[in-house]
C-alpha positions in Angstrom: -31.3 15.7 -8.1 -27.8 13.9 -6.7 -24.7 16.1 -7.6 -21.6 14.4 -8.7 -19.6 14.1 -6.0 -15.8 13.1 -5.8 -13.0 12.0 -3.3 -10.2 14.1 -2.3 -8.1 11.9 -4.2 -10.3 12.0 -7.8 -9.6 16.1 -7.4 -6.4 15.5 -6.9 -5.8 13.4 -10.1 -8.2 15.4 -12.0 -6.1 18.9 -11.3 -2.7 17.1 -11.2 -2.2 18.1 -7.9 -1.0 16.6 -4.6 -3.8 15.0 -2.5 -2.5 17.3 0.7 -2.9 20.6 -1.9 -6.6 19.7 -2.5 -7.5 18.6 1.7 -5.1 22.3 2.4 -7.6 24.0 -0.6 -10.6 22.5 1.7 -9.3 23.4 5.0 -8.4 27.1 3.7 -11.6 27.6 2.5 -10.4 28.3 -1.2 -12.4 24.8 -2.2 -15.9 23.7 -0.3 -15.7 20.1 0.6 -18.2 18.3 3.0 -16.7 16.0 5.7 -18.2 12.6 5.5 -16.8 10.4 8.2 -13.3 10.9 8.1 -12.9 12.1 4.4 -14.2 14.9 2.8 -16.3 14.9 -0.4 -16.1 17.6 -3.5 -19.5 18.7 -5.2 -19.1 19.6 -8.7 -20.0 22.9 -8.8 -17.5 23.4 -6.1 -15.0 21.7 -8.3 -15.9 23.7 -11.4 -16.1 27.3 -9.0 -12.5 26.5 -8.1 -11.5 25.9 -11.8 -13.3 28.7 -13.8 -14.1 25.4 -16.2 -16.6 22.3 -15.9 -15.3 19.1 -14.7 -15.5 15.7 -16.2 -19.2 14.5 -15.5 -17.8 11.4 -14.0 -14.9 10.3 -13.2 -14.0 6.5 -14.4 -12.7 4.3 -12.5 -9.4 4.2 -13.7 -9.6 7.3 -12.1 -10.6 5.7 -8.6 -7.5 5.0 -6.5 -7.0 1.3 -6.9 -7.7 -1.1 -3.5 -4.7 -2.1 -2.2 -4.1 -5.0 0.4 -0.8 -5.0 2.5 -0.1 -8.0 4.7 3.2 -7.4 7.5 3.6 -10.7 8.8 6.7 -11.3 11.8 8.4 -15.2 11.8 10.2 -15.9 14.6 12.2 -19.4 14.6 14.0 -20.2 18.2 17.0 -22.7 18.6 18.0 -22.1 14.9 21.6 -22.6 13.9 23.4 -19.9 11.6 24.0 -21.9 8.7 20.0 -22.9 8.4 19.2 -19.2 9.4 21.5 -18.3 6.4 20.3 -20.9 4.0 16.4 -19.8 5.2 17.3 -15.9 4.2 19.2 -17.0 1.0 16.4 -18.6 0.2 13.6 -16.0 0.5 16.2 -13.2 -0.7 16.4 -15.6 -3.9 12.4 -15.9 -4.4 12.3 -12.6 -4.0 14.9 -11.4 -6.9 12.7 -13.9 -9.2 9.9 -11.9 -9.2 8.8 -9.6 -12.3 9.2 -6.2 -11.4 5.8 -5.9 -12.4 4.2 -7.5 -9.4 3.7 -5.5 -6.2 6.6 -4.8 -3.9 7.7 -6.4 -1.3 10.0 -6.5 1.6 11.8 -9.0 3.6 13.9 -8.4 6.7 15.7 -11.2 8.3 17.6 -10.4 11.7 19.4 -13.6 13.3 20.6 -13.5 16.9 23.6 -16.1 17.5 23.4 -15.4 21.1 19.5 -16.9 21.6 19.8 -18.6 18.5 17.1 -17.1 16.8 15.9 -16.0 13.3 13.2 -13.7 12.6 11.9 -12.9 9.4 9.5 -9.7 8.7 7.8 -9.7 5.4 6.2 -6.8 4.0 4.2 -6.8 0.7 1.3 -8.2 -1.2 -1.6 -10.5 0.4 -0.2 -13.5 -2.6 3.6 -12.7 -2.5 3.4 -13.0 1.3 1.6 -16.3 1.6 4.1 -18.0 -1.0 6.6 -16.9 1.1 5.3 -17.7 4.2 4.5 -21.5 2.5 8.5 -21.5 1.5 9.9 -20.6 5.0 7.0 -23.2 6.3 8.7 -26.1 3.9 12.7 -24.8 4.4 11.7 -25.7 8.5 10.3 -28.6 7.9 12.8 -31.7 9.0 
């Protein structure tokens, strides 16, 4: 018979607790986990021993921590002038502010050396928000 087994992280949400409490619980003996690559795994009755109470018979997953894709992508432009440097940064800064604040964040950097005459641009965010802006920067250098 398979026990239920759950993540660190499903504990953690179950007991309201901080994911670092529940892997501290494991490490201090004080909860049984079983290391399974790199992350450890909670049997039930370990769970419920813990508690003093039964836990859910599986957890949904809403409960599962949601996949999350990060892209950090670096632009470097050489032999840009200031003024199109400046109209390229006003430009992402602006697609950026038009955004719901329900989509997933992101972060854009620009840093524009007048000395080599160079922009670079460091975006930070989702795998979609990145490639529009990516496409924008892409069409502001076009000539």
């Amino acid at each position: 018979m398979m026990q239920d087994m759950y993540s660190v992280e499903q504990v953690a949400s179950q007991l309201g607790l901080h994911v670092r409490t529940v892997r501290n619980y494991i490490r201090d003996g004080r909860l049984r986990g079983v290391r399974i690559g790199k992350q450890y795994r909670i049997a039930r009755q370990d769970l419920e021993s813990l508690t003093g109470h039964r836990a859910a018979a599986s957890l949904s997953s809403a409960d599962a921590p949601r996949r999350e894709v990060e892209v950090s992508s670096i632009v470097e432009v050489e032999a840009i002038g200031f003024d199109a440097a400046n109209r390229i940064t006003n430009s992402l800064m602006a697609a950026a502010q038009g955004r719901s604040a329900a989509d997933e964040p992101l972060r854009i950097d620009t840093v524009y050396d007048r000395e080599r005459e160079r922009l670079k641009v460091i975006l930070i965010g989702a795998l979609s928000a990145t490639t529009s802006l990516l496409k924008l920067v892409s069409m502001l250098l076009e000539p």
